[in-house]
N, C-alpha and C positions, 0 to 999 in steps of 0.2 A: 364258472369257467372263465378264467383271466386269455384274451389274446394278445400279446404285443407285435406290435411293427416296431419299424425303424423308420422307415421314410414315409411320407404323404401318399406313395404312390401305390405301396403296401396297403397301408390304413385304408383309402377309399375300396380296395378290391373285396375286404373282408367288410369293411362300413355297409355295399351297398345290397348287403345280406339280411341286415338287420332289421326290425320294425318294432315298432313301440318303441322308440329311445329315448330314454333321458340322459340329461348328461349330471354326472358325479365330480366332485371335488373332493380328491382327498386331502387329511389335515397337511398336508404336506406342499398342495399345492397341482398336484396333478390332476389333469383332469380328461377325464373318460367318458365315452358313447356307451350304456348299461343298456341294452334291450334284448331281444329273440329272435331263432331263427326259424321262422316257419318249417313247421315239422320236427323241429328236434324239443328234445326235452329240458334243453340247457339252456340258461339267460347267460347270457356272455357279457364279459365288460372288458373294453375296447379301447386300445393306447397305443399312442406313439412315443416312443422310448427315445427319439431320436440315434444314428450312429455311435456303435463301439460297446466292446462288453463293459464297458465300468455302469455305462448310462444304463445301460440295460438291465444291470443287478441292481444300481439302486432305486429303478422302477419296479422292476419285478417284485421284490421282498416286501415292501409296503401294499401293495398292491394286493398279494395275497395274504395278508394278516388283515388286511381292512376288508375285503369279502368273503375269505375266510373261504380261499378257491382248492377244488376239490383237485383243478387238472391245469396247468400251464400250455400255451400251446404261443412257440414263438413264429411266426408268417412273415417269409420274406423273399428278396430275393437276394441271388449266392453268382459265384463265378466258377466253372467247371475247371478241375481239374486234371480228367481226361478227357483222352478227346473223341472218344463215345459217347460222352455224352451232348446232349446237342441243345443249342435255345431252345428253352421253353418245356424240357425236360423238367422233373421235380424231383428233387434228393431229400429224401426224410432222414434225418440222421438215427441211423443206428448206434453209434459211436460219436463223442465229440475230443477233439485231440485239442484242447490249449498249446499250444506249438511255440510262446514264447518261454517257457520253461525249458532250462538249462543252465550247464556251465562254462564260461569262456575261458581259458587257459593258454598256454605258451604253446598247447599239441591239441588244439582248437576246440570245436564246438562238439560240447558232450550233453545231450538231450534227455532232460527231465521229463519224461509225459506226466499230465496232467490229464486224464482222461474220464469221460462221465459217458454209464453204457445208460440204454434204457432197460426198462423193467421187461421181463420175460412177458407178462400180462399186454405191456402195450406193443411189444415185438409181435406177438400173435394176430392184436387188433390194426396192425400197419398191414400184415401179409395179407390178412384176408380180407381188408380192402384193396390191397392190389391187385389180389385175383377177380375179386366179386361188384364190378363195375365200378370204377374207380372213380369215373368223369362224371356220376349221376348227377352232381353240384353244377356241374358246367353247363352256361347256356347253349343248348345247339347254334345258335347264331355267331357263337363267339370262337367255334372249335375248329382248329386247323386242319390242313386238308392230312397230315401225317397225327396219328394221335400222338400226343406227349408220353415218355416211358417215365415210369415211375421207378427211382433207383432206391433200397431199404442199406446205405452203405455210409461209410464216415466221414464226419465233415471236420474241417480244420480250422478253427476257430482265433482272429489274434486283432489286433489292434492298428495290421495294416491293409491299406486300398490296395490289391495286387495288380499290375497292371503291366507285370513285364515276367514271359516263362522262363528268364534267362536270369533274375535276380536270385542274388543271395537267396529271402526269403523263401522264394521255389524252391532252387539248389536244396534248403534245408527240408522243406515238410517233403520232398521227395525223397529223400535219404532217411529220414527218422519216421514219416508218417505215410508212406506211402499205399497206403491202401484208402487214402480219401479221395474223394473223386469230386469235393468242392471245397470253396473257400466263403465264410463272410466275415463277419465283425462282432454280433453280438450272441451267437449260441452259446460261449462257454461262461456266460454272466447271464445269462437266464439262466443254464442249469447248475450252476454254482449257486445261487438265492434259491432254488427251487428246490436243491438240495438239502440245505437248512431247516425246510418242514418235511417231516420224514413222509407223511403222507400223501402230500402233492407228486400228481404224476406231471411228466413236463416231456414235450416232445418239439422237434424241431425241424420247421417243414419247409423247403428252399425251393424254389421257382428257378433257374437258370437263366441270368439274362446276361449273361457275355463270359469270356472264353478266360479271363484272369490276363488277359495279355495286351498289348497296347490298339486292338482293335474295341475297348469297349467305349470310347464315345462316339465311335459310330453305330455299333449294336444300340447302342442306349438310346440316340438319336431317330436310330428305326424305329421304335416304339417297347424295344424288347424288354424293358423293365413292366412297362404294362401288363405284357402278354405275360412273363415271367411271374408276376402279383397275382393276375387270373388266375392263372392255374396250380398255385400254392392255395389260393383262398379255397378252388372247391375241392381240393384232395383234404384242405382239413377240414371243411366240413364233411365230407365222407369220412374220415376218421372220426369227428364229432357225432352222427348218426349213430355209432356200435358204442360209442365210449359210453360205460353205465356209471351211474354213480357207488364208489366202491362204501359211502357211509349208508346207503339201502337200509342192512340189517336195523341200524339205528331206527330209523325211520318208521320201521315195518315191524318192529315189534309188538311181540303177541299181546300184551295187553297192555293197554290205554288207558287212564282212566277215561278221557275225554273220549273216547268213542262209545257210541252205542254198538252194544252186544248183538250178533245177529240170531234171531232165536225163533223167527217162523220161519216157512216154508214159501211164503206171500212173497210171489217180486214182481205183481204183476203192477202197470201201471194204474188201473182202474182208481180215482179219488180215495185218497182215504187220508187220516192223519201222520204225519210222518213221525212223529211222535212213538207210533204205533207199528209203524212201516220201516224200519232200520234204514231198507236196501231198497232204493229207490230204481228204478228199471224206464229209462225215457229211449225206446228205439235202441232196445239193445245194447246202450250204456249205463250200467249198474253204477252207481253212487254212494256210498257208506255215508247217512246219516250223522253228525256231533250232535251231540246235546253240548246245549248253551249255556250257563246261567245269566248271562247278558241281553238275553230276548233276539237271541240270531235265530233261534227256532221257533219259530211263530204259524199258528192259521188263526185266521181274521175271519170275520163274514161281512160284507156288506149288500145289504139287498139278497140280490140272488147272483152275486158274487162272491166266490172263493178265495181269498190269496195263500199260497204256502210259502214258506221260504225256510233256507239252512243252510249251513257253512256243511259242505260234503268232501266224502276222500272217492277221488276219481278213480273206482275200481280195474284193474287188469285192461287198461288200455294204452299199447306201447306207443300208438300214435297221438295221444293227449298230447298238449304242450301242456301243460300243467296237472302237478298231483293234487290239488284240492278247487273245488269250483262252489260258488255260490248259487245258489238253486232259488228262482222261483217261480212259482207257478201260480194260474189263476182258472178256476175253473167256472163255467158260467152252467147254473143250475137249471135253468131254464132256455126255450128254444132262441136261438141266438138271435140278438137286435135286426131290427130291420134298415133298409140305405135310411142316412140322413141321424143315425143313432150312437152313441158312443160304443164303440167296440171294446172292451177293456181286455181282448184276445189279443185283438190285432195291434193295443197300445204296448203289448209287450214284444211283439214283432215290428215296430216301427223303434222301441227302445232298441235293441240288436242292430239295426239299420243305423241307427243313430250314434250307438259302440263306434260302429265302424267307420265311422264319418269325422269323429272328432277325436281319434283316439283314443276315447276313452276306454273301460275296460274290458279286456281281449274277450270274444265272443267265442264261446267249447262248442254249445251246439244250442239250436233251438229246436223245437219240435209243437208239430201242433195236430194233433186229431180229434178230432170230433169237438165237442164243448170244450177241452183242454189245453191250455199252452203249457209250453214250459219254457225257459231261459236259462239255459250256464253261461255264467262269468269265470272267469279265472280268477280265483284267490291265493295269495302268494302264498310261499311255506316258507318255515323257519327250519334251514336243513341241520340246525344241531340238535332241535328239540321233537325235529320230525312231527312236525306238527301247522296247522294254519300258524298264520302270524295274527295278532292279537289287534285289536283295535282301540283308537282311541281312546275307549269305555277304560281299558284296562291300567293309561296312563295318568288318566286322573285320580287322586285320594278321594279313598274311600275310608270313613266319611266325607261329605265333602270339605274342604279345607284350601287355603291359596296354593300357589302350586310354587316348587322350589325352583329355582334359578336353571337350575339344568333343564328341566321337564320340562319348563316355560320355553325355552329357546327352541326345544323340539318342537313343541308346539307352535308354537309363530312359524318356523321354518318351513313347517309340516301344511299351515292353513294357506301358505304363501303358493305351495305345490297344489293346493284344492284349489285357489283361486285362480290359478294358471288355468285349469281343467275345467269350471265354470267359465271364466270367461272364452271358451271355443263352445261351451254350449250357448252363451249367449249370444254367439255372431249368428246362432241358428234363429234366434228371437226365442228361447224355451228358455227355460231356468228348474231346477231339482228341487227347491221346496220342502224339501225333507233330510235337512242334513243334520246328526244328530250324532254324539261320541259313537255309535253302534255301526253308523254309515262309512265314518274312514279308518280305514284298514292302516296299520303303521309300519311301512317299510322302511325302516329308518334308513340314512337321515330324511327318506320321503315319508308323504301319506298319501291314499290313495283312495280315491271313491269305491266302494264296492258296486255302485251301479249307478242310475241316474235319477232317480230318487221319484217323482212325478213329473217327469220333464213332459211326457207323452201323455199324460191325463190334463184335463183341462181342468180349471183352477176351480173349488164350490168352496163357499164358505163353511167355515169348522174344519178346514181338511189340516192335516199334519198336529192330530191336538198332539197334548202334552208340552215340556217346559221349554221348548226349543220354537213352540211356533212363534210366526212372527203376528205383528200388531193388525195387519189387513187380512190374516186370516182368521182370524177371531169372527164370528156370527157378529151382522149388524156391522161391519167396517167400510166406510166410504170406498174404502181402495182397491182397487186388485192385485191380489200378488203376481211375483214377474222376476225379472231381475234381482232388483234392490231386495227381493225375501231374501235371496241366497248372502246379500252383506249381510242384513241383520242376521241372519243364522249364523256367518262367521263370528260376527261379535258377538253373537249370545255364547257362543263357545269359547273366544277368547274369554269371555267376563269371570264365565266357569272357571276356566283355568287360573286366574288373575284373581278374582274375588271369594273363591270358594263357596259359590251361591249363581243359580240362572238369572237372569232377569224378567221382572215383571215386565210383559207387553202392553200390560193397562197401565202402567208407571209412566208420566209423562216425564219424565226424566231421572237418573241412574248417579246415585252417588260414587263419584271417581275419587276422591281426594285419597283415599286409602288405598286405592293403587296406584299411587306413586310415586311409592317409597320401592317396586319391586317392577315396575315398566316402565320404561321411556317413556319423553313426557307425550314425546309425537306421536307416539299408539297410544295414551293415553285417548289423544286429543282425535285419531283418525276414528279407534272406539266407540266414544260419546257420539260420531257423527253418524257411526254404523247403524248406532242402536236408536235411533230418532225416529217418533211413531211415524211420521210423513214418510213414505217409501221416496218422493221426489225429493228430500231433504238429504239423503243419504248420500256418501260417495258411489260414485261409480268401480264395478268389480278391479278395474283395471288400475284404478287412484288406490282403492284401499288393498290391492296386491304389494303394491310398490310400496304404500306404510308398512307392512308387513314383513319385507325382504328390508326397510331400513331397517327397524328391528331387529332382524333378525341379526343382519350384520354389527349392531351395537350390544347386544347381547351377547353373544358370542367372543366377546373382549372381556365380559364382565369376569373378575376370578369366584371361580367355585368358592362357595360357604365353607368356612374352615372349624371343623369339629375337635 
């Protein structure tokens, strides 16, 4: 879901909706607030267009080929042009009138319309949020003592500031267009670009903040652009609440390969293999198990601990914010620890607490009865393939081999966005320990942790075997792991991707010369420092992010390999 503004004043009323935001640059230069709106189902990505339809189409069009948006929605504020309607009112346009189309001649002005209706589908989804509580978006604190009326009628769209009811331009869209009842700048250049992809719905939703006539810098002055922003922003998110995604069917197709078949009868939650268990059932929210081939579905035992974990599709619940979540659970098989003992319950209900602390990734639900926890994370989807999105595992060559120019730049880019997200968990004094191709999820041009890896277990040695650990967690290591594990982890991935091979942690040093020829020399050299057995030798997350984003941006100059 794309929303554009126009002004600053726009953008913050819909900005301060949002959470989890990052911000996006498109190749073009644009650049946008991407995050969610508690409660809804949509990730929106967030622009200021600045004034006038030109700017506005050639924001819009880029915009939605680069997230590849399902529904346009332009948020602003308009100037009435009757006078029924009143500040603060909200005109959704039914109709949009381009009003400088025409012909000028010797027997004057002969009026070309130019007009874009909306879609019957979103006509119905505008009425029955008119009828069906309109203001829910609206903070009570911020609602007038008269409520705002909501108008579904047409707005006139042109390239000037209207500022007098006696001008020409009046004179005109009164004679040719008179059935609109506002005025702005940029809706006929949204839905002209929105037009272009046949499937993009696009709607245009106008805040009233002065009269089109030479009273508006005093309206404006009183704060009415404000109030006028307010109450645009929650009328579309109450439009946003009902709007469905019309690509669903894609999505929701009957058969998968990647999902498991549901074939008992069993959805209770009692322990068991999920492997086994398709349809996971935690408090009443059902799960649809993936098999993996990447090892995302896993149970471990340790002692008389359990862990499970799975990439799952968030069954028939319209209040999720997300349709797939990461699942896991730990169940303890024995009568649970006593004070002064490691909980490894209550580690995964301090990780959820800790989600939410550093924003890391958004928390679906937790649950805990008896010996069992459970934790969902939000896992993002890829809405053309209708499916999770893929992780890191799956950008690396298989077999392993160096990684090509393009791939490589994702990746630095990518580790630059995980290193952002460790160093908020290092302000906590914890560090994740466990970062491994399987752990970051690839939002492109982001990555993204799928969870917090052992930030919440305390450190033993041997913990996180396999080819990714780092040199203090090997049995018998002076050191403790901390911080500096989560650099080396970044470098032992970058290596991977750079050298087509992990590194040994028993290796007291890592031959670079042959990455050379395909990395800058300054990640070369930030690299070697990463991967140094002394954890105190290493850079700091925050030095070796900023190697990483040099990088990246020297990269990203380089030209594609030519075939």
């Amino acid at each position: 879901m794309v929303v554009l503004t126009a002004l600053q004043v726009e953008y913050e009323a819909v900005r301060q909706h949002l959470e989890d935001v990052r911000e996006v640059e498109l190749p073009q230069g644009t650049l946008l607030d991407v995050g969610r709106i508690p409660g809804l189902d949509w990730e929106v990505a967030l622009a200021e267009t600045g004034p006038t339809n030109t700017r506005a189409a050639l924001v819009t069009q880029p915009t939605i080929e680069y997230f590849d948006a399902e529904a346009v929605l332009f948020v602003g504020v308009a100037g009435a042009l009757k006078d029924d309607v009143h500040l603060g009112d909200v005109v959704v346009a039914r109709k949009v009138y381009g009003y400088h189309g025409g012909r000028e001649s010797v027997d004057g002005f002969h009026a070309r319309p130019d007009a874009w209706e909306t879609t019957y589908a979103m006509d119905q989804l505008v009425r029955s949020a008119c009828r069906n509580n309109p203001w829910a978006f609206l903070a009570p604190g911020s609602r007038p003592a008269r409520s705002p009326r909501v108008y579904f009628e047409p707005i006139a769209s042109g390239d000037v500031l209207l500022g007098f009811r006696d001008s020409e331009t009046a004179r005109r869209i009164r004679q040719h267009y008179n059935d609109a009842v506002a005025i702005d700048m940029e809706s006929q250049g949204v839905t002209h670009a929105a037009r272009m992809n046949r499937t993009v719905r696009a709607l245009s939703i106008r805040g009233i903040s002065d009269y089109a006539d030479s009273g508006k810098p005093a309206s404006d002055a009183a704060g009415s652009q404000e109030t006028a922003s307010r109450h645009a922003a929650a009328f579309a998110l109450r439009v946003l609440r009902d709007l469905r995604p019309e690509r669903g069917p894609a999505r929701e197709r009957a058969v998968d390969p990647v999902v498991v078949v549901v074939s008992g009868p069993d959805r209770s939650s009692s322990p068991s293999s999920w492997g086994s268990q398709p349809v996971v059932e935690i408090e009443g929210q059902e799960y649809l198990v993936y098999e993996d081939p990447t090892g995302l579905l896993q149970e471990s035992r340790d002692g008389d601990v359990v862990r499970r974990q799975a990439v799952a599709r968030v069954v028939s619940d319209r209040e999720s914010r997300s349709s797939y979540a990461w699942l896991r659970q730990v169940e303890w098989t024995r009568p649970l620890p006593g004070p002064g003992r490691f909980d490894p319950l209550a580690a995964l209900e301090q990780e959820a607490e800790l989600c939410r602390a550093i924003r890391g990734p958004e928390v679906l639900q937790l649950a805990r009865r008896g010996s069992t926890a459970t934790l969902a994370l939000a896992w993002p989807g890829d809405p053309k393939l209708g499916r999770p999105l893929e992780t890191l595992h799956q950008l690396l060559p298989e077999p392993p081999a160096p990684t090509d120019s393009l791939r490589l730049w994702l990746i630095v880019k990518g580790l630059a966005e995980v290193a952002a997200a460790l160093t908020r968990l290092s302000s906590e004094n914890l560090s994740h320990r466990a970062l491994q191709p399987a752990a970051l999820v690839m939002n492109q041009p982001l990555m993204l942790l799928r969870d917090l890896g052992l930030a919440t277990v305390p450190p033993r040695p041997g913990e996180n075997p396999g080819p990714y650990q780092a040199p203090e967690q090997l049995h018998g290591s002076p050191f403790r792991p901390g911080t500096a594990t989560d650099v080396y982890q970044l470098g032992a991935l970058l290596y991977r991707a750079l050298a087509g091979r992990c590194p040994d942690p028993r290796a007291p040093g890592l031959p670079t010369s042959n990455l050379l020829a395909s990395a800058p020399r300054d990640l070369v050299h930030a690299l070697t420092c990463a991967l140094r057995q002394d954890p105190g030798e290493r850079p700091g997350m925050r030095a070796f992010r900023a190697a990483l984003l040099s990088a990246a941006r020297e990269l990203s100059s380089v030209p594609p390999p030519q075939h």
